[in-house]
N, C-alpha and C positions, 0 to 999 in steps of 0.2 A: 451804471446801466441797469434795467428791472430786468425782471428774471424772466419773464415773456418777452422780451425784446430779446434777450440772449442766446433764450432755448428757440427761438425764431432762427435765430446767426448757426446755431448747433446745427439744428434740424435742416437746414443748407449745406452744411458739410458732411452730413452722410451721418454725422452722432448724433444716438438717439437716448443714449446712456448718460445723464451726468452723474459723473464722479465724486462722491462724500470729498475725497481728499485732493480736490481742484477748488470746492466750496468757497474756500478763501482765499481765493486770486484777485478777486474784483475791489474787496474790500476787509479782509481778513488781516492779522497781524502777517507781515514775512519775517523771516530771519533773516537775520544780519549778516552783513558780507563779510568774512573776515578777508584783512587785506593776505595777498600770499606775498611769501618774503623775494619774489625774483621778479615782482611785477613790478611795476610803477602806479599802476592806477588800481592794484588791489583786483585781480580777477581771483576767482574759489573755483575750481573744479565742482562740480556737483556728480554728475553719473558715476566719474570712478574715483574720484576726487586725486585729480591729475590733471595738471596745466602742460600745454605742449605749447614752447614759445617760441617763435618763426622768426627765423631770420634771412629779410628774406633778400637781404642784400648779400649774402652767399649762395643763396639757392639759386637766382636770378643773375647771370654776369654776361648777358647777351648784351650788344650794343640798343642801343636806342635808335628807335626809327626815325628816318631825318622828320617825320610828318610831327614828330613828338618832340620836336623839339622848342625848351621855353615853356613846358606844360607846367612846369612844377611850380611857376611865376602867374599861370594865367589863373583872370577872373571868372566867374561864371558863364558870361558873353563872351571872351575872347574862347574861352574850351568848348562851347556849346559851338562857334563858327568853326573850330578849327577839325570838331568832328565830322560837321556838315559837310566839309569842303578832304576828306581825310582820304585820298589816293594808293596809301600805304599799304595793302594788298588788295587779290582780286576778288575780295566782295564789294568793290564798289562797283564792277564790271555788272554786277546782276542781283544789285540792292535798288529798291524803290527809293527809300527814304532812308534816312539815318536814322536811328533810335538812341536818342541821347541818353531817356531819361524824365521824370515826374514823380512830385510831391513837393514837401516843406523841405528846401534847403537848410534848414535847422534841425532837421528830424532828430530824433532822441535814437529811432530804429531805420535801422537801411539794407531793405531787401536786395540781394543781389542774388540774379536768375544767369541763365545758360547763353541765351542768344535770342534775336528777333524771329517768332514766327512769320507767318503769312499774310497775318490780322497787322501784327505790331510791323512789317514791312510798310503794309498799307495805309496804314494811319499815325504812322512817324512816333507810338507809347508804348510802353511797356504792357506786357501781362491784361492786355484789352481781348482776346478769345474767349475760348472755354475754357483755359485754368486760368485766367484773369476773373472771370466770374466766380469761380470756386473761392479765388484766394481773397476777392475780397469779404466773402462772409468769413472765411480763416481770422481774417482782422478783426472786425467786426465784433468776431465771439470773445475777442479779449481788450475788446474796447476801442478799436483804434478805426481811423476811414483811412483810407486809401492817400487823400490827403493830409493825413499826421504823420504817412514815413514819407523815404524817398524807397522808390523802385528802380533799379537799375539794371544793366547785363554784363558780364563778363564782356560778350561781343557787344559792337554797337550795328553789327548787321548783319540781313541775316544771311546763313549759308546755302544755299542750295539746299531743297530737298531737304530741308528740316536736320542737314546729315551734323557729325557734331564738329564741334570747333578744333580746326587744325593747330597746332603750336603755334605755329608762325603768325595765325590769323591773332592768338591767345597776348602774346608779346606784340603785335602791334598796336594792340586796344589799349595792354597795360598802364599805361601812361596816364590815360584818362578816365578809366576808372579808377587810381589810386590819386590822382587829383580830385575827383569826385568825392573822395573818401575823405582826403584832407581839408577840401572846402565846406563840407557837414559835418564833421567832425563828430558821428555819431556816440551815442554811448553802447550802444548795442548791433553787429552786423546780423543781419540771419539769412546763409547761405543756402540757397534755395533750389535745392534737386543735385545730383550728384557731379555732375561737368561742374557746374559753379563750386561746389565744395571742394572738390579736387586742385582744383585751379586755384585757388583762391589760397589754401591750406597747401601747397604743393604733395601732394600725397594721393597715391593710388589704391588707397583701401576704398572698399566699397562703402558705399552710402549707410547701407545696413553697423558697420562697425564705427563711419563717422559721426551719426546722429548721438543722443544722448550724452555729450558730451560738453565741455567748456572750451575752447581753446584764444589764444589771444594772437592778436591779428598785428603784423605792422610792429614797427619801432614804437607807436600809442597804447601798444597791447590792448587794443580794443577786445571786447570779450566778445567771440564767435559762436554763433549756434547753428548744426547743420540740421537741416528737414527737409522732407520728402516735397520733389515738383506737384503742383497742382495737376499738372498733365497725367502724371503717374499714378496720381493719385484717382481722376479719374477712369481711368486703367484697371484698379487696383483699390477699390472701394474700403477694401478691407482691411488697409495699412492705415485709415483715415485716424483712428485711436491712436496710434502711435504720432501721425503728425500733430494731433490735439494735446498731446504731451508735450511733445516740443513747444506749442505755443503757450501753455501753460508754465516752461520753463523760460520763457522770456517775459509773459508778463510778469513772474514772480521776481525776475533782477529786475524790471524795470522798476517795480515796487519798492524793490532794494535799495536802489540808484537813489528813488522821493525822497527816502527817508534816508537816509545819508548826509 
């Protein structure tokens, strides 16, 4: 990407600053992953250089919701009808639309967000408001459209009043979002605002302590990175340098991944 088209993408995200030592993210040397010795596909800690490995078939020992059942067998079409049609609690009492989900079902990268707003109610997509607009220059600044990941939600609908996602609401989606996860097969997740990183990482630390960090995701130890919502962000102007870091810290593994 040229460096007026980028400082274009920056200059959309509130950064006005570019950083000497981000320089070489676009097309700079990176360093090499070293494999860690408890992974299977080799994740490296970077921020404290500590891997925290999930497991999350102990964490997780609720039954399965009858609506989930057969997910872990379904194709794209059969999970994409079986959300559509998904009765399994009462957001479907006072959901427009379902929000399955969009992008490259091969994606390399796969955003996952908190739940459907009132835009993404409306129009059946993900992240299409005002932090949809923020996050696609967020992409953008590191090279990517909106079409090279997949975007997805923890919920697939949304809750009343924007409020946040109950348990039960959490464990009835589960299913299909960790189907999602295994039909893209990403090489990189990036957990997007604090509900999704909690949920996703089972863990109740705050966002501020999740970010910056590596963690591996799944029995695939997918390597995880947690950042700040667009929404928040728009909130909150002035944490936008730290989300630019974060993104910074996944183009730099996805650069890893190339050259591997």
């Amino acid at each position: 990407m040229d460096e007026e088209r980028r400082q274009g993408y920056l200059s959309a995200m509130g950064i006005t600053l570019w950083e000497p030592r981000c320089a070489a993210v676009s097309g700079g040397e990176a360093a090499p992953v070293e494999p860690h010795e408890s992974s299977p596909i080799g994740v490296q800690a970077v921020a404290d250089e500590r891997m925290i490995a999930l497991d999350q078939s102990s964490e997780r020992s609720h039954p399965e919701p009858a609506g989930l059942s057969g997910v872990a067998s379904m194709d794209w079409d059969a999970l994409a009808a079986a959300v559509d049609s998904c009765r399994d609690c009462g957001l479907c009492e006072s959901r427009t639309r379902t929000v399955f989900g969009i992008g490259a079902r091969n994606a390399e990268l796969l955003l996952i967000g908190e739940a459907p707003g009132a835009d993404e109610d409306r129009l059946g997509e993900p992240f299409v408001g005002r932090a949809g607009q923020l996050l696609t220059p967020m992409l953008g600044a590191i090279g990517l459209s909106r079409e090279q990941v997949y975007i997805a939600n923890v919920l697939k609908c949304r809750p009343p009043g924007n409020r946040d996602p109950k348990s039960d609401e959490v464990q009835h989606c589960e299913g299909y979002l960790l189907r999602q996860v295994e039909l893209i097969r990403p090489r990189i997740i990036l957990a997007v605002g604090r509900i999704a990183a909690q949920n996703l990482l089972c863990s109740d630390e705050t966002i501020g302590r999740l970010r910056g960090r590596w963690f591996a995701f799944g029995e695939a130890s997918i390597p995880l990175r947690v950042t700040y919502h667009p929404a928040y962000l728009l909130r909150s102007p002035d944490q936008k340098a730290k989300a630019w870091e974060d993104l910074v810290e996944i183009r730099r593994r996805l650069n890893n991944i190339a050259l591997a």
